[in-house]
C-alpha positions as a printed NumPy array, in Angstrom:
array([[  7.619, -24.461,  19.081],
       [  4.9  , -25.894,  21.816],
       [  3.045, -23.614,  23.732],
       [  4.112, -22.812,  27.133],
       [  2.476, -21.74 ,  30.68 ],
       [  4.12 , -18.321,  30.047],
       [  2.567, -15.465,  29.129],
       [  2.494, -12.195,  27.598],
       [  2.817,  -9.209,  30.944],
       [  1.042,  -7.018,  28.416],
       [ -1.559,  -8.612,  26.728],
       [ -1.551, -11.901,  28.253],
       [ -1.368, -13.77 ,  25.507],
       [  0.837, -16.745,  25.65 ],
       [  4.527, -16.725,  24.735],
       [  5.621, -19.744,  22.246],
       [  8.388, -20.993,  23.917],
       [ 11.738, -20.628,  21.978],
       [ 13.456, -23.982,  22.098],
       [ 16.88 , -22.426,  20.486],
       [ 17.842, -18.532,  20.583],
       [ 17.638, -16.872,  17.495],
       [ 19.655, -13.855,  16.147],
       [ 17.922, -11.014,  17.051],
       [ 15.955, -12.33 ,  20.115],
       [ 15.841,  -9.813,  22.499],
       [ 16.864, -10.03 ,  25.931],
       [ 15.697,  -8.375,  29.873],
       [ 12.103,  -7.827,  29.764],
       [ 11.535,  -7.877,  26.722],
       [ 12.237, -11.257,  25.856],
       [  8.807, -12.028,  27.928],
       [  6.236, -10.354,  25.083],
       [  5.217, -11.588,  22.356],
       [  5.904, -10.642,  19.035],
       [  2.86 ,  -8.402,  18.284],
       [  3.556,  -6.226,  21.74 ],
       [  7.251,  -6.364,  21.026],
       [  6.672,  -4.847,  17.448],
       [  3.51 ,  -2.671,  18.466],
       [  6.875,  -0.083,  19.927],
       [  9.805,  -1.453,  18.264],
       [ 11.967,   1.065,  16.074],
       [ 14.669,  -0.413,  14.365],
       [ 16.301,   3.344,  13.848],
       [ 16.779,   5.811,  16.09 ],
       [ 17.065,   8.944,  13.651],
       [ 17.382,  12.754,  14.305],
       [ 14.896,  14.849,  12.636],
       [ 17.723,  17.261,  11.233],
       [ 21.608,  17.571,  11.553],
       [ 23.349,  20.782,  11.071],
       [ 27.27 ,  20.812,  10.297],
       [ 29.7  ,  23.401,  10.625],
       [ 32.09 ,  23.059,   8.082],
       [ 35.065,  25.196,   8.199],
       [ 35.052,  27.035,   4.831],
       [ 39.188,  27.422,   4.452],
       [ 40.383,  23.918,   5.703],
       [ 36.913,  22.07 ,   5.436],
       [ 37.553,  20.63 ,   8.825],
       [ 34.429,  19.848,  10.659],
       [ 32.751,  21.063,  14.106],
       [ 32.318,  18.238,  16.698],
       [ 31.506,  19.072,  19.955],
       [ 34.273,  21.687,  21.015],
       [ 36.679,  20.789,  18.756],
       [ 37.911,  20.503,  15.105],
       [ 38.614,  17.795,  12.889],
       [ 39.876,  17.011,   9.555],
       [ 37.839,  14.327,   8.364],
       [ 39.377,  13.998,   4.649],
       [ 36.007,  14.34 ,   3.097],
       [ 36.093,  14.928,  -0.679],
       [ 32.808,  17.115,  -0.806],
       [ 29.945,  18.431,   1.566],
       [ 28.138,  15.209,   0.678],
       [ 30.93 ,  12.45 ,   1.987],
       [ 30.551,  15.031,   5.306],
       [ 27.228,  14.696,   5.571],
       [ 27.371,  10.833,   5.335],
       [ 29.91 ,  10.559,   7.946],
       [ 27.222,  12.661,   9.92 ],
       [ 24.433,  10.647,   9.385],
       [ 26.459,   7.543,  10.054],
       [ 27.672,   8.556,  13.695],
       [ 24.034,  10.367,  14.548],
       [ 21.638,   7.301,  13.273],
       [ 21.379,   4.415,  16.275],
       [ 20.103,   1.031,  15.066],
       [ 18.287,  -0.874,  17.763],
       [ 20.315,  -3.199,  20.551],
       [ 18.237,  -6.225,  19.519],
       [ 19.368,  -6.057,  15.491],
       [ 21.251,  -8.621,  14.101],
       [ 22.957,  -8.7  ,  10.443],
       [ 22.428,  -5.191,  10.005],
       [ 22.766,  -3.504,   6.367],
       [ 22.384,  -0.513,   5.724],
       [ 22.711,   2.353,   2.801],
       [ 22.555,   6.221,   1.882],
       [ 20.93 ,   8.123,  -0.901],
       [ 21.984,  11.603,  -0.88 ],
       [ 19.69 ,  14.12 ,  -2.513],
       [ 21.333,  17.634,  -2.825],
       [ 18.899,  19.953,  -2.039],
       [ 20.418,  23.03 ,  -2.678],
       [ 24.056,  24.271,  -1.63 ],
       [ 23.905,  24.269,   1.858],
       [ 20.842,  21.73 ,   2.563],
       [ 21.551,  17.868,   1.517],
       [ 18.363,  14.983,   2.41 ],
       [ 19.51 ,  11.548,   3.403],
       [ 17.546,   8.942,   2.056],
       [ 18.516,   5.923,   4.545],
       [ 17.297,   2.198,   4.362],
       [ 18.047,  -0.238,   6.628],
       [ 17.819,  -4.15 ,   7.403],
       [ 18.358,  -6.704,  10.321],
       [ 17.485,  -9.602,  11.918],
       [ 14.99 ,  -9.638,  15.267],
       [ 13.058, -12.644,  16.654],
       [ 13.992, -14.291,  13.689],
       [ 11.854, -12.32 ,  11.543],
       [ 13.892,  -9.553,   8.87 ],
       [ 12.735,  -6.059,   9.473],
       [ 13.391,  -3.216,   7.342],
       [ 12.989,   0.571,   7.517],
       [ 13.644,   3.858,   6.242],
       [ 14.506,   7.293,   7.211],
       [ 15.496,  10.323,   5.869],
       [ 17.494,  13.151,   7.878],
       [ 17.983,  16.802,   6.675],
       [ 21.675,  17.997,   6.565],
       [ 22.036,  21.426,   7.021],
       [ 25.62 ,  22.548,   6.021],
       [ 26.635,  25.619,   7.574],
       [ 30.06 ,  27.786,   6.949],
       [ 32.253,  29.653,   9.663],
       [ 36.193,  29.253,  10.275],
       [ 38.149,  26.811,  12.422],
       [ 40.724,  28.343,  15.347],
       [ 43.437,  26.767,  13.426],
       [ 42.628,  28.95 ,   9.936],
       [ 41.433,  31.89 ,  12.011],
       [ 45.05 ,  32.022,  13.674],
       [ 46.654,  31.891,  10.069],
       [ 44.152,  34.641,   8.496],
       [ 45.369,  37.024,  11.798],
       [ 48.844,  35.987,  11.497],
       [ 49.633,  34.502,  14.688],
       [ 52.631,  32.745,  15.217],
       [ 54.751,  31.658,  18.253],
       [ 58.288,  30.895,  16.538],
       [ 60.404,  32.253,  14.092],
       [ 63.016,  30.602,  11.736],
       [ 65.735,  32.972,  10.782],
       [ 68.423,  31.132,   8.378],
       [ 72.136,  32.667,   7.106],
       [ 75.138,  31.978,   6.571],
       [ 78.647,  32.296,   8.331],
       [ 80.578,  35.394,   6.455],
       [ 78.649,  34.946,   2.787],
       [ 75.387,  35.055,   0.895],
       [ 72.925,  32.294,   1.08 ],
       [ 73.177,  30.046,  -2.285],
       [ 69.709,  29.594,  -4.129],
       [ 69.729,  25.663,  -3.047],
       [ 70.612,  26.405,   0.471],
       [ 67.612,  28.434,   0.636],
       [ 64.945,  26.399,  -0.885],
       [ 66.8  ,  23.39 ,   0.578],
       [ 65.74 ,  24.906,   4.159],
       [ 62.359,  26.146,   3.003],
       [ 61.604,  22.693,   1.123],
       [ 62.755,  21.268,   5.066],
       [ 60.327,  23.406,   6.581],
       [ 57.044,  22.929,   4.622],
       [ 57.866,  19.006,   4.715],
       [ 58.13 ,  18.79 ,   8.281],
       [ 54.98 ,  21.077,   9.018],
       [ 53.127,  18.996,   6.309],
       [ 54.081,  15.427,   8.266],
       [ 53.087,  17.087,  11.164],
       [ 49.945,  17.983,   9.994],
       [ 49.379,  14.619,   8.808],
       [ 49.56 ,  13.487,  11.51 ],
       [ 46.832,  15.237,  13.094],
       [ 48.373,  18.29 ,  14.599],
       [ 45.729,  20.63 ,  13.479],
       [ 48.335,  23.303,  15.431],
       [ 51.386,  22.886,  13.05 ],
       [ 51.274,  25.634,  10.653],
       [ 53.821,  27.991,   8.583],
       [ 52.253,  31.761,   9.009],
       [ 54.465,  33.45 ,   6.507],
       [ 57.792,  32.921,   4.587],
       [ 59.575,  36.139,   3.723],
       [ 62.511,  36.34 ,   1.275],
       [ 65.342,  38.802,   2.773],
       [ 68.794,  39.48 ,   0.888],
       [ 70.352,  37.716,   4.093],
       [ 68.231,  34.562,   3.907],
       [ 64.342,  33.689,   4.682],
       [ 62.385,  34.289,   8.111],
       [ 59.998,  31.214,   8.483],
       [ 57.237,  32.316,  11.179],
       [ 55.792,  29.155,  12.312],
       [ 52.514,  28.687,  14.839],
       [ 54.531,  27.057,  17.862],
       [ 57.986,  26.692,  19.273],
       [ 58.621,  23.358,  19.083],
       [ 57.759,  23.434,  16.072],
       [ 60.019,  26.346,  15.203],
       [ 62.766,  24.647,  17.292],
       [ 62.619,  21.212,  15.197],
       [ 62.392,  22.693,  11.803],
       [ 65.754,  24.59 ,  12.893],
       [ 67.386,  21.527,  14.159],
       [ 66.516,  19.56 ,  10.894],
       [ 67.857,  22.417,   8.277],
       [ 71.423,  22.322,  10.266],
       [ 71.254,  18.211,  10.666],
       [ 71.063,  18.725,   6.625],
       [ 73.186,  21.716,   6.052],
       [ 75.411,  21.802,   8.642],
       [ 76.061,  24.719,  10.996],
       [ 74.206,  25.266,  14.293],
       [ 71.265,  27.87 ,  15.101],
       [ 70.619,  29.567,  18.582],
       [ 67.247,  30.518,  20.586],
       [ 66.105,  33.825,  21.546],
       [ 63.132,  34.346,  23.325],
       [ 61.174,  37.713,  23.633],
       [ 58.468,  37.942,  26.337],
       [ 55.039,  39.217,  24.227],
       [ 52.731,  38.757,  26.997],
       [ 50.656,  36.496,  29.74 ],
       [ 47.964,  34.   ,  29.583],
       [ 45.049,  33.9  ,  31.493],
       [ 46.504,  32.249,  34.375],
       [ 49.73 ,  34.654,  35.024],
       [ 51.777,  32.416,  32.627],
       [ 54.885,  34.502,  31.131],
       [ 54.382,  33.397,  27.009],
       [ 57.404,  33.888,  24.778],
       [ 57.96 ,  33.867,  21.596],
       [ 61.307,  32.503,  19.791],
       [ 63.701,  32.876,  17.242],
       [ 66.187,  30.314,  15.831],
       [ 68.928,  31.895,  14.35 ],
       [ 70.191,  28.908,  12.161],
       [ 73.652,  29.584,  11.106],
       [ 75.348,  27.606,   8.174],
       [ 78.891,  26.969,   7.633],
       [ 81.445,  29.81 ,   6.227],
       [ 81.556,  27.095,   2.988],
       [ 78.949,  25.65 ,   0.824],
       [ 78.824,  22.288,  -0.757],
       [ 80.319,  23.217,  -4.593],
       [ 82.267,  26.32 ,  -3.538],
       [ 86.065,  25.904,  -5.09 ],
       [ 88.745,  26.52 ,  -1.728],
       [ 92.2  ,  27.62 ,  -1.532],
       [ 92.766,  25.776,   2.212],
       [ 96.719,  27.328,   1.617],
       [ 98.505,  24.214,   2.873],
       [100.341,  23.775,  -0.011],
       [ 98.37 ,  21.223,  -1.733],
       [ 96.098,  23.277,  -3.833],
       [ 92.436,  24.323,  -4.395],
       [ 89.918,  21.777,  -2.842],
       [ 86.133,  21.108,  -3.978],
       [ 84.137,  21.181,  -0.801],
       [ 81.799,  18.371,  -0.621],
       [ 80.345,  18.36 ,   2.596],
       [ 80.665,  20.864,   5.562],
       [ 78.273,  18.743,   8.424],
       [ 80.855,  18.817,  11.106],
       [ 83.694,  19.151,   9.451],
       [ 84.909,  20.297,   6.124],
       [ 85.175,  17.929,   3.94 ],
       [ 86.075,  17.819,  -0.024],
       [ 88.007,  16.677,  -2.972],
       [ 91.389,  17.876,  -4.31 ],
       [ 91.638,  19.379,  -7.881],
       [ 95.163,  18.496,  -8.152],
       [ 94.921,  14.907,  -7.966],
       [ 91.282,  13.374,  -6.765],
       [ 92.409,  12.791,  -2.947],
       [ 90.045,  13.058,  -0.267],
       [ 90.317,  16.908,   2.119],
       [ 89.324,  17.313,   5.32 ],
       [ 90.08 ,  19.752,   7.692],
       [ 91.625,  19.343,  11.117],
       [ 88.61 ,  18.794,  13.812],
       [ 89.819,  21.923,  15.678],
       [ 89.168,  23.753,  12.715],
       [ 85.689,  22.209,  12.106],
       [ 83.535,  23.389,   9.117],
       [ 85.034,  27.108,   8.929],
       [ 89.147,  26.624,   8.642],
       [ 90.978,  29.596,   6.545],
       [ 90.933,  29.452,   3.624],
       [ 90.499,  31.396,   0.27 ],
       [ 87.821,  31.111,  -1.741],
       [ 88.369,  30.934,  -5.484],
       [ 85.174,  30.6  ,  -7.143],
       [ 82.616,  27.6  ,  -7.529],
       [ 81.735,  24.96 ,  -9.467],
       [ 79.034,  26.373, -11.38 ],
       [ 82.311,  28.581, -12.804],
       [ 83.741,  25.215, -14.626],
       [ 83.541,  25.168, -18.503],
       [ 83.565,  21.886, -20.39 ],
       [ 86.441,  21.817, -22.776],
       [ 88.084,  19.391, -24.687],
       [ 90.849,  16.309, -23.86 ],
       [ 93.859,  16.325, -26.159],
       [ 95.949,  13.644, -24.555],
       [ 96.337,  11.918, -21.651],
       [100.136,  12.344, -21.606],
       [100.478,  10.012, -18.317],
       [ 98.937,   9.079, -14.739],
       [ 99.456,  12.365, -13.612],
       [ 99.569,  14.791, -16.648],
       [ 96.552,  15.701, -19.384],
       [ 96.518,  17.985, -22.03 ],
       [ 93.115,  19.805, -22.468],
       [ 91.988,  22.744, -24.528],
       [ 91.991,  26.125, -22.629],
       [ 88.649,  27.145, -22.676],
       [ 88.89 ,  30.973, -23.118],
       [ 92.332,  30.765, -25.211],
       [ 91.82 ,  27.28 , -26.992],
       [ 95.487,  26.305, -26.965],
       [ 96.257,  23.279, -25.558],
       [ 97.284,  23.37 , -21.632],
       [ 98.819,  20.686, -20.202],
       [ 97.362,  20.053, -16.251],
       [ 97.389,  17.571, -13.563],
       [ 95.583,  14.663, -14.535],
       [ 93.089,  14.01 , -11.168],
       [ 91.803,  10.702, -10.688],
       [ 87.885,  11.398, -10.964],
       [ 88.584,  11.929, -14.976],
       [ 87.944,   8.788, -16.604],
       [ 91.067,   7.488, -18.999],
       [ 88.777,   7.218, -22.276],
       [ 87.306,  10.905, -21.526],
       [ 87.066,  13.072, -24.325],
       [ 85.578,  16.128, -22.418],
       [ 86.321,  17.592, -18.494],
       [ 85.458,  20.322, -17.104],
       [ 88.047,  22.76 , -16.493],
       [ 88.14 ,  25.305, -13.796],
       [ 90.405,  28.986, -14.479],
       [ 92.166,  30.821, -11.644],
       [ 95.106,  33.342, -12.047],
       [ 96.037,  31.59 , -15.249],
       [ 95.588,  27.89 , -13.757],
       [ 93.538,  25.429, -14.973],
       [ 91.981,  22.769, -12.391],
       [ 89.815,  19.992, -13.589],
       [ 86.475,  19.514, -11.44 ],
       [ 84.498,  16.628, -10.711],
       [ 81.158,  16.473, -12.584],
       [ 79.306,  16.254,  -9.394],
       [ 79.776,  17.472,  -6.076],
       [ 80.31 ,  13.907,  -4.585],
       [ 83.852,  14.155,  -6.722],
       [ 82.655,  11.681,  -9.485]])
């Protein structure tokens, strides 16, 4: 450094003149003081004297500005952190800044941030510390206030065509519905939430807090179980601005048959395993192993008898396999030997099936419902 002709506009001392710029230097008009009038008023931290937080005691989503967020915090102290981290300002002119947190816990509600920090100005490493009171305070978010009053915009209604709901087709479309509202919430829709699930003989009502959101769980339990569901709005009242709001339920609708359920279609052919009903009926014959479906006028609901399910099966015991199409099993209520069609989902070298009764038949069923 040499000295220079320039000086100091406060103290008029002269300025060394900088032959390289250093990390740190400062720039404007205060690049023209000298190092003890640039220090004399330098802070390297701009620091509140306190911070309060409103933490939302059901979700523990967090109060900024006008709105809520979900920060993901594990405890009041990684909140107050994230606080401190977006309210401290380190100077303009800092280079290579470090930084840490010591938390002291206070008491329940009051936590005291111990904060150091480090940079480069002029050249020259400065260091400082503060410490900021966090003041933790408790009330509820809109999203958790609307659950606890039990708001909700769109209901879910789901039954079936001409029978009872089976115990997987229910928590099938209930396990839909809390999996979609989850990913939603994931997502950052602090709106998406399930008010209440209530368990009816016909099927469950899903209330859920908006109508899209109602509308897209409804499409997604038919995509997966077949059938179709219908809207029906009900005018509840206005918004501020004149605005007619409605709320809506989906009546989903599943097929006449579930997946498992044993059919008579009465074509001739004999009972059928139903294996899917998206669309279309679709199964398995007992007789022999060959693919069913039904006609596409007749879609997922064709005429047919039913004759029990699956679940109604009883292993029994192989005798023989007299030929490709005949096997002799035990009966399973009379244990005499019975000698049946011999369907091509049993396996030559099986030594148990299970067997399915009907008006003194015996049908062999797959072991699952994909006809394996």
């Amino acid at each position: 450094m040499s000295e220079s002709r320039k000086f100091c506009p406060r103290c008029g001392d002269a300025v060394p003149e900088r032959r390289d710029t250093l990390p740190g230097d400062p720039g404007g008009r205060d690049a023209l003081l000298c190092d003890d009038c640039y220090f004399a008023k330098f802070e390297l931290v701009d620091a509140p004297d306190r911070i309060e937080v409103l933490v939302c005691s059901g979700c523990g989503a967090v109060r900024r500005g006008d709105s809520w967020r979900d920060v993901g915090a594990r405890d009041y102290t990684d909140i107050a952190v994230d606080e401190v981290a977006e309210a401290l300002g380190v100077h303009v002119d800092v280079e290579d800044v470090e930084w840490g947190v010591e938390p002291e816990q206070v008491d329940e509600n009051t936590i005291r941030m111990h904060c150091r920090f480090s940079g480069v100005v002029r050249g020259t490493l400065r260091s400082a510390e503060v410490t900021v009171p966090v003041k933790i305070s408790r009330g509820t978010c809109d999203r958790c206030g609307r659950i606890a009053g039990g708001y909700y915009a769109g209901v879910v209604q789901v039954r079936a065509d001409g029978r009872d709901l089976r115990p997987e087709e229910r928590a099938e479309a209930l396990e839909i519905a809390e999996s979609y509202v989850a990913d939603q919430e994931a997502k950052g829709d602090r709106e998406a939430f399930i008010t209440e699930v209530k368990s009816t003989d016909d099927g469950p009502n899903v209330k859920l807090s908006s109508n899209r959101l109602a509308k897209n769980v409804a499409g997604r339990i038919t995509e997966a179980l077949g059938g179709s569901y219908e809207s029906y709005p009900t005018l509840v009242t206005e918004d501020g601005d004149g605005n007619e709001v409605y709320r809506v339920t989906f009546a989903v609708r599943l097929p006449r048959y579930a997946v498992g359920e044993i059919l008579d279609p009465e074509d001739g052919d004999g009972p059928v395993l139903v294996t899917g009903v998206s669309g279309r009926l679709r199964g398995v014959r007992l007789a022999n192993g060959d693919p069913y479906s039904a006609p596409f006028e007749e879609g997922a609901s064709p005429d047919a008898t039913r004759l029990g399910s699956r679940e109604d099966a009883a292993e029994t015991t192989v005798v023989t396999v007299e030929d490709e199409h005949a096997i002799q099993v035990l009966d399973p209520e009379t244990y005499e030997a019975r000698t049946v069609s011999n369907p091509s989902f049993v396996d030559d070298d099986a030594e148990t099936v299970l067997a399915f009764e009907h008006g003194g038949d015996i049908h062999l069923v797959p072991r699952d419902e994909g006809g394996e």
